[in-house]
C-alpha positions, 0 to 999 in steps of 0.5 A: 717710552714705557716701561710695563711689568711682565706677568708679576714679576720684576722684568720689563718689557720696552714698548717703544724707543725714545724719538731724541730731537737730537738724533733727528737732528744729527740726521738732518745734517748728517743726510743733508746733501752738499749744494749743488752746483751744476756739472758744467761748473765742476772738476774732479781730483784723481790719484793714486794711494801707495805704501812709501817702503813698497810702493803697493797700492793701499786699498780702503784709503779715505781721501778727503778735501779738507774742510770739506764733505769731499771724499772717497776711497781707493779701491784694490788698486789704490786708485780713487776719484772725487767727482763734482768739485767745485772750481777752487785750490784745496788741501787734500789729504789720504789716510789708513790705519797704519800709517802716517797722514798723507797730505798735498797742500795745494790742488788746483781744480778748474771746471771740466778739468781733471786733477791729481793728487798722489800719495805715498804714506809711511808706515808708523810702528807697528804697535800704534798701528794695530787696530783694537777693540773698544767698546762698540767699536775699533779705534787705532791703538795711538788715538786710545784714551783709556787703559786698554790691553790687547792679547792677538791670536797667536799668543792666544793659541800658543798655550794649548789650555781648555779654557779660553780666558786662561790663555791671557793670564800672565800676559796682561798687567793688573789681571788676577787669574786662578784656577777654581779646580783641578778637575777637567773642565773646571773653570778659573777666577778672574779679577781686573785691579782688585775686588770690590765688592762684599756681596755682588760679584767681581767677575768681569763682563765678557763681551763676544764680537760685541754682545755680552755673554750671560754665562761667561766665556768658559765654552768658547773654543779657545782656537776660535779667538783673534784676539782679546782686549781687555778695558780696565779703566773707568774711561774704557769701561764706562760705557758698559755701564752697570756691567762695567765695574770690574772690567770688561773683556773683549773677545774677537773671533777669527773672520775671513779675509779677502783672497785664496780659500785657506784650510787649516788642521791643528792637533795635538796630544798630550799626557798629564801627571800630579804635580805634586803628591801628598806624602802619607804614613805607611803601614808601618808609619800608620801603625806607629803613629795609631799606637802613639794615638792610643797610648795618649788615653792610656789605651796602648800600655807598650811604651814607645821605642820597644821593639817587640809588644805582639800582644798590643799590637794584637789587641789593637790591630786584630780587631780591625783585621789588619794585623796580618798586613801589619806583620807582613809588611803589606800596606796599600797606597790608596793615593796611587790607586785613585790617581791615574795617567791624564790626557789632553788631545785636540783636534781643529780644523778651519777653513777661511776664505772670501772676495772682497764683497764676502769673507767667511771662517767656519771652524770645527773642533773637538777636545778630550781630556781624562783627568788624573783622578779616575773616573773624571773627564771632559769632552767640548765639541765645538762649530763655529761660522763667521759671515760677512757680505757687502751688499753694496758700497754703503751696506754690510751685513754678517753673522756668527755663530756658536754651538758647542756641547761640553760633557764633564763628568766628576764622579765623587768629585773632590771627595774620593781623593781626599777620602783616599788620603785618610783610608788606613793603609793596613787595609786591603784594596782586593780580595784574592780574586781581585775583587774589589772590597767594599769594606777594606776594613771593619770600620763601619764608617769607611768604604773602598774610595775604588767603590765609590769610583764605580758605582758614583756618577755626576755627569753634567752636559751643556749645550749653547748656542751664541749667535749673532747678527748685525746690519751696518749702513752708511748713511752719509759718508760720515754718519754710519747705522749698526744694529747688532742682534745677539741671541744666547741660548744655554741648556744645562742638564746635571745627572747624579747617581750613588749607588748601594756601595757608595760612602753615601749608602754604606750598602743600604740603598741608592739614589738619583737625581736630575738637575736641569736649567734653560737660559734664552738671553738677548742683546740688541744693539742700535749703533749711530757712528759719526766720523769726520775730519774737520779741516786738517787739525780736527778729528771727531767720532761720535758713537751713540747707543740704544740698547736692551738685554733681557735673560731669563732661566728656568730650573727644575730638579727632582731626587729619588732613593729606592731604585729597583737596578742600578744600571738604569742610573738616573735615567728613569727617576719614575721608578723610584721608590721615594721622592725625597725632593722635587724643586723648579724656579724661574729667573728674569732679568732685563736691561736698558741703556742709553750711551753717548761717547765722543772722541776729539782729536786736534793736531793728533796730539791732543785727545779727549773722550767724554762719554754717559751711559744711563743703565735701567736695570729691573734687579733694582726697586722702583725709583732706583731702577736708573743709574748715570755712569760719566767718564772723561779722558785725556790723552796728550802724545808728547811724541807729536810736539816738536821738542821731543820730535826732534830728540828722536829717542821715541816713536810714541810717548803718551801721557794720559788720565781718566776718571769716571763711574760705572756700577754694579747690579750683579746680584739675583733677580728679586732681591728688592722684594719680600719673600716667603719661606716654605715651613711645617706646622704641628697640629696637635700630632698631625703635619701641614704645610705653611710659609713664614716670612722669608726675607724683607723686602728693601724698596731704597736698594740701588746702584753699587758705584765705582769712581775710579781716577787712572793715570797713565804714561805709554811709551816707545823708544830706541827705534821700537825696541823697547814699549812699556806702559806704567798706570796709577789707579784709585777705585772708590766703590760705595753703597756696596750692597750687603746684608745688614744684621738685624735684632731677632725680634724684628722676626728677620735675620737680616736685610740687603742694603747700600750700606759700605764703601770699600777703596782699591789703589794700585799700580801696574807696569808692562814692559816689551823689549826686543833685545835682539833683532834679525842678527844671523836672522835671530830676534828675541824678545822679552815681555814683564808684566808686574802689578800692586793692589791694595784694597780696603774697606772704607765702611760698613753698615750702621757706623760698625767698624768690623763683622767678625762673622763675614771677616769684614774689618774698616781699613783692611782688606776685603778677604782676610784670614781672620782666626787664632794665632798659631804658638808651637807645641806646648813643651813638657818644661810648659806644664804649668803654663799649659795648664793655666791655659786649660791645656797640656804639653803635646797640644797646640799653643794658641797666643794669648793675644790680648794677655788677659790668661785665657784664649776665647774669641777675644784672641783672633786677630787678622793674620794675612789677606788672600789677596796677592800683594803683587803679580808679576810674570815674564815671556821670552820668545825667540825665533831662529831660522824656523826654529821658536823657543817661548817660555813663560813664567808667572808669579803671585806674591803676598798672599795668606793660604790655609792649606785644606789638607792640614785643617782638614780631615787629613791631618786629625791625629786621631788614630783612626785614619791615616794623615799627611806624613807630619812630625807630630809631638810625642814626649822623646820627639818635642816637635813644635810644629804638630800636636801629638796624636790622640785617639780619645778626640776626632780632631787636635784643639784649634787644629786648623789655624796649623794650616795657614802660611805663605802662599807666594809661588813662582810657575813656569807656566809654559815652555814650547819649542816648535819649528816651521817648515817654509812653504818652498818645502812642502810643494810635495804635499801642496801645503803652504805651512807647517809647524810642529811644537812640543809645549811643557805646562806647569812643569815646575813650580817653586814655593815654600807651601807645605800642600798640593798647590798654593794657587788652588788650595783654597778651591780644589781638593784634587792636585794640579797637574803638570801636563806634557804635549806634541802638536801640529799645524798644516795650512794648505 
């Protein structure tokens, strides 16, 4: 094998692959034919495979002489033969997924002769019979080793949400799932078990019908999922390697099944409604609160509580021309202007189907939604094709294909509801005509926020095309080859547009610019698989890889000022009167990985996985390119020993652990070498154009690595009415890449290096019981999911215990609020103290935390992490006569937020622009809680530590009432199915957090949005 580098850049092409005496080996043997024996001396043994509880035939059923190469399957009548027997007595054995090992102890088979051996197999519990995805594979749920979670379609689609990983968020244990934006289309935050790393990402691998995706799952149609399995241990994750540490989620779409062509037509539509609102002063509040902003630098002489002062009010208000509104009692809710009534609407249809030699799923669908900030929308259309043919009995081949085009337009963004929060409510939004003012007031500074919402464009449009395809060949009954091909191809393209009459421009001039980007990624699979049952006690499965990933992304962006009419926006930047900048980029990255696993079962009871995987990424230096990630795990069903057996209290119970090491490249390409940084020079008084060093190039850089030990106990009891799970895990994560601080004379700032370790621990537990079960055909159940972490840093560069610039401090956590502590309001019995402090009574009281009599940075402390201490949600479904009720709740608790609208330009109490309704301190009104107003500073003294306080919330995320129609009903309209359902999501939250949404205030400056809605689905 060789490596070669690829025109100067640091990406590697692979020439050929390694030739493994080992799998040549396996091969041999695997190919190996039985010896043979002439047909003369032969018999054959036939029969038939049925289900116990019904009696229908199996189809698909293994059926293997034991200790033998003998086998065969049963075709749709549940019929099999096995031919060219030997003469001999023989333990014969069928099994399926799904149900119990079916076995006829003695079978006696004499030459030319014929013998039976029939089965009838009993079902096991439904929640051991599931077949879930693992990594390049599918194991049945009682044989998993590793911390696993499965989320099925139905649950996927019973919330209506445009971002399919947002449909699993309260239903798995241990995963961490926000909201980045309240914009439509805007995506989410998640964490598995924590954060571990300062500078790499934390985000997940996200795998598609087996092949990573490059740019996330935000695209992918939520409808178009089967269901999602989610691997959070090492054991489970280690496979993936370098891609692996912070957990890995499966995603399968829906394929077509054997039987009658089945269409599907799914709608719904629905309105949306903040569910919060910011409560802000009106015009006689504003007024107040001004006139007490003035009166704090002696500029308004008439003292508070007097009714009448017409000539301050005058010289205040009349220069601004609010006066008029002011004693008319007008004032105007720019909140409300800005804000608007959102929808959601969605349209699907599908159409599945197959034989048993072809299935197919072809689905198309297409989703609107206006948000409720004006000007902001988003619109996904989306097709998909699932394809699969035997060709014969030992190949199978398939596809699967994505191509969906999503269309977001933001306008201002964020920025145009925050600005409507601060404009002056005495200011007019029209003119007589109903016009809008550019200019509501004489304040220079400030705009008509409708303004910037018709003449402010920010379209961003995105087309992917994720494709894959895969051949599967059994070379032996036991040994089978999978190749998997997966292309992913995304085209980017952000338009942005501000006009004259902009809070840009302030009526000078206007601007465009065009961002766009190419991303063509790849992944190829080649999958050995060996299974085989080795006598009656043993079971072996063997999965071996080769593979290779390659991405790269070209950008290019280019901004104009000058344009000679608006309307072309920024579809003609030629015309532009200045270029400010033009900008391209090319980024390339590969991988390549070798993997073993093996899966050893004895007695079904006693379960062992081992696997390595070797990752080569190019992002890393020469010589730390490779990394090794070892897992082991052991599983023990307790259930299957006698002593329990014969309590008959659980169907399953499951002991299991694991330990194992994944790593972590996810950081930009070219991050080991040097850099050069674009400068300008001065030659006496003309310009040039030079570089200067950029960054410092760090040969040793390598692998950031996760060890993390799980523990685990499943179980099943009371006849399956009551299942649950409870893990105990602990992650060391070490040679964390970050940027370690260097001494200015080196003529660097900083450099990347392995230089931490950070620790997480916590616990989850998931439990699902069903409390009522076909009583007057009635069954309901209940799901609770609860989760801990703890994380830390265990270490930071060159022996520093804290990096108070990046709030990194050994033994606390990775993201904490690291700031001054809030004290009150300096009282007017506090003047003398005040004073000593360099402060005044009305201003904010800092606490002197170290005592020395003074406030300086020595004063900042930790006050809270970020992090939510626990996360607990709740799912209650029942089912009656057709008729479901689900409702779901969610809870993230302990955690620390800054409210944005506080230590913001909402809250400056300055006078100049409005603010959330506070109850700020004047000398009758001593509030402890705000500082009084001040027109002589643009914001009050340590004004952003006010924002900080308890971000625990409790949603209910959703609530459905729907109800089915049975088939017998709808043969007027030749349909076999037919539901319809009214959903509520967000409809309430419960906090005691002051602003819009403890969940987002971090990451949004637009409400969240309660959202209410009715839909339908026909099959016919």
């Amino acid at each position: 094998m060789t490596l070669r580098r690829h025109a100067g850049r640091d990406c590697w092409q692979f020439t050929r692959v390694v030739r493994s005496p080992l799998v040549l080996l396996l091969l041999f043997f695997a190919l190996a034919p039985p010896r043979s024996v002439s047909a003369q001396q032969t018999g054959t043994i036939t029969g038939v495979v049925r289900a116990q509880e019904t009696g229908a035939p199996l189809r698909d059923a293994r059926v293997t002489i034991a200790g033998t190469r003998f086998n065969a399957r049963t075709d749709s009548a549940g019929q099999y033969t096995i031919a060219a027997v030997p003469p001999g007595t023989y333990h014969v054995q069928a099994q399926i997924i799904g149900y119990e090992l079916g076995q006829v102890p003695v079978v006696v088979v004499t030459a030319d002769q014929s013998a039976t051996a029939d089965f009838q197999l009993t079902q096991v519990a439904i929640a051991l019979q599931e077949l879930v995805v693992v990594g390049y594979g599918t194991q049945v749920r009682r044989d998993v080793t590793g911390s696993l979670a499965s989320v099925d379609g139905d649950n996927v689609h019973e919330v209506p949400k445009v971002n399919a990983i947002e449909a699993i968020k309260g239903r798995v244990a241990g995963v961490d799932i926000v909201t980045t934006g309240n914009k439509p289309g805007d995506g989410v935050r998640v964490r598995l078990r924590g954060e571990r790393s300062l500078k790499a990402s934390n985000d997940p691998l996200y795998v598609l019908d087996g092949i990573p995706m490059a740019g996330g799952i935000g695209d992918l149609n939520p409808r178009d999922i089967e269901s999602i399995d989610v691997l959070k241990d090492a054991s489970a994750t280690a496979i993936y390697g370098s891609r692996g540490a912070n957990g890995v989620v499966l995603i399968t779409t829906r394929k077509g099944r054997a039987g009658a062509t089945n269409f599907t037509y799914d709608s719904y539509a629905g309105y949306q409604a903040p569910l919060r609102r910011v409560r802000l002063f009106n015009g006689p509040e504003f007024a107040e609160y001004r006139r007490e902003a003035e009166r704090a630098r002696n500029n308004y002489k008439c003292a508070q509580g007097v009714a009448v002062c017409d000539s301050a009010d005058a010289k205040l208000f009349g220069p601004d021309g609010t006066l008029a509104a002011l004693r008319a009692g007008r004032w105007t809710d720019w909140q409300d202007l800005v804000l608007q009534e959102g929808a959601q609407v969605s349209n699907e249809i599908g159409v599945t189907g197959g034989s048993d030699q072809t299935h197919f799923a072809l689905t198309a669908g297409q989703l609107k939604q206006r948000g409720i900030v004006k000007a902001q929308d988003f619109e996904r259309r989306s097709m998909r094709l699932n394809f699969d043919h035997e060709l014969s009995p030992r190949l199978r081949v398939g596809s699967s294909t994505s191509l969906i085009r999503t269309e977001q337009n933001v306008g201002r963004g964020d920025a145009v509801y925050t600005e409507a929060l601060t404009n002056n409510p005495l200011g007019m939004a029209f003119d007589t005509t109903g016009a809008i003012l550019f200019k509501p007031t004489p304040d220079g500074q400030r705009v008509n926020p409708l303004s910037d919402i018709q003449n402010w464009t920010d379209d961003r449009t995105r087309t992917r095309l994720f494709g894959t395809l895969f051949a599967g060949y059994d070379l032996t009954r036991a040994l089978s080859w999978r190749v998997n091909f997966g292309a992913d191809l995304t085209f980017n393209r952000r338009g942005q547009f501000r006009g004259a009459q902009t809070q840009q421009w302030q009526g000078s001039s206007a601007d465009a610019a065009m961002w766009e980007s190419k991303t063509v990624a790849y992944t190829l699979d080649n999958i050995l698989t060996f299974r085989r049952s080795l006598g009656t006690d043993h079971r072996v499965d063997v999965t071996a890889l080769y593979s290779i990933q390659h991405e790269r992304t070209e950008r290019d962006s280019m901004q104009v000022t000058g344009l000679p009419y608006e309307h072309q926006k920024f579809f003609d930047l030629g015309s532009g009167l200045k270029p400010d900048w033009l900008g391209s980029g090319l980024s390339a990255w590969a991988l390549q990985s070798f993997m073993a696993r093996v899966n050893y079962t004895f007695k079904d009871r006693y379960l062992l996985t081992v696997s390595s995987r070797a990752d080569g990424s190019s992002r890393l230096a020469p010589g730390q390119k490779y990394g090794m990630f070892p897992s082991v795990a052991l599983a023990w069903r307790l259930s299957e020993e006698p002593f329990i057996r014969s309590s008959g209290l659980f169907s399953d119970l499951k002991l299991r652990a694991s330990y194992g090491r994944t790593g972590n490249t996810a950081i930009d390409p070219y991050q080991t070498e040097g850099s050069l940084t674009r400068t300008m020079y001065s030659f006496l008084d003309q310009p040039a154009v030079g570089f200067r060093p950029g960054r410092l190039p760090n040969p040793d850089l390598r692998w950031e690595k996760t060890a993390q030990l799980d523990a685990g106990l499943e179980f099943t009891i009371a006849n399956n009415r009551l299942s649950g799970s409870i893990d105990y895990y602990r992650a060391d994560t070490r040679d964390l890449i970050m940027e370690r601080q260097l001494p200015p004379t080196t003529g660097y700032s900083n450099i990347l290096e392995n230089v931490g370790a950070t620790r997480n621990t916590g616990v989850e537990v998931a439990l699902s019981t069903l409390l009522v079960q076909d009583w007057h055909g009635m069954r309901w159940n209940v799901e609770v999911n609860g989760a801990a972490n703890r994380n830390r840093i265990v270490r930071l560069s060159s022996g520093l215990l804290s990096d108070p610039g990046n709030k990194w401090f050994v033994g606390h956590p990775i993201s904490v609020a690291y700031d001054y502590q809030f004290g009150g309001i300096w009282q007017l019995q506090d003047s003398v103290q005040a004073k000593a402090y360099g402060s005044a009574p009305g201003k904010i009281r800092v606490v002197d935390t170290n005592g020395d009599g003074k406030i300086d940075q020595n004063d900042r402390i930790i006050l809270g992490t970020t992090f939510p201490a626990s996360t607990m949600s709740m799912t209650s479904r029942l089912d009656w006569k057709g008729i479901d009720v689900s409702i779901m709740a969610v809870a993230r608790l302990g955690f620390l937020v800054q409210d944005s609208l506080r230590n913001g330009g909402q809250s400056t109490l300055a006078g100049r622009y409005n603010n959330i309704d506070v109850d700020y301190w004047t000398p009758n009104n001593p509030s402890n809680t705000e500082p009084r107003p001040n027109a002589a500073q643009e914001n009050p003294d340590y004004g952003g530590i006010r924002g900080y306080g308890d971000g625990s919330f409790l949603k209910v995320r959703t609530i459905t009432v729907g109800y089915t129609v049975s088939g017998g009903h709808l043969r007027w309209m030749r349909a076999r199915s037919l539901r319809i359902y009214a959903s509520a999501l967000d409809p309430f939250m419960f906090t005691q957090f002051r602003g819009l949404d403890p969940e987002s205030a971090l990451n949004s400056g637009v409400p969240s949005y309660r959202t209410l809605m009715m839909g339908v689905t026909l099959g016919i």
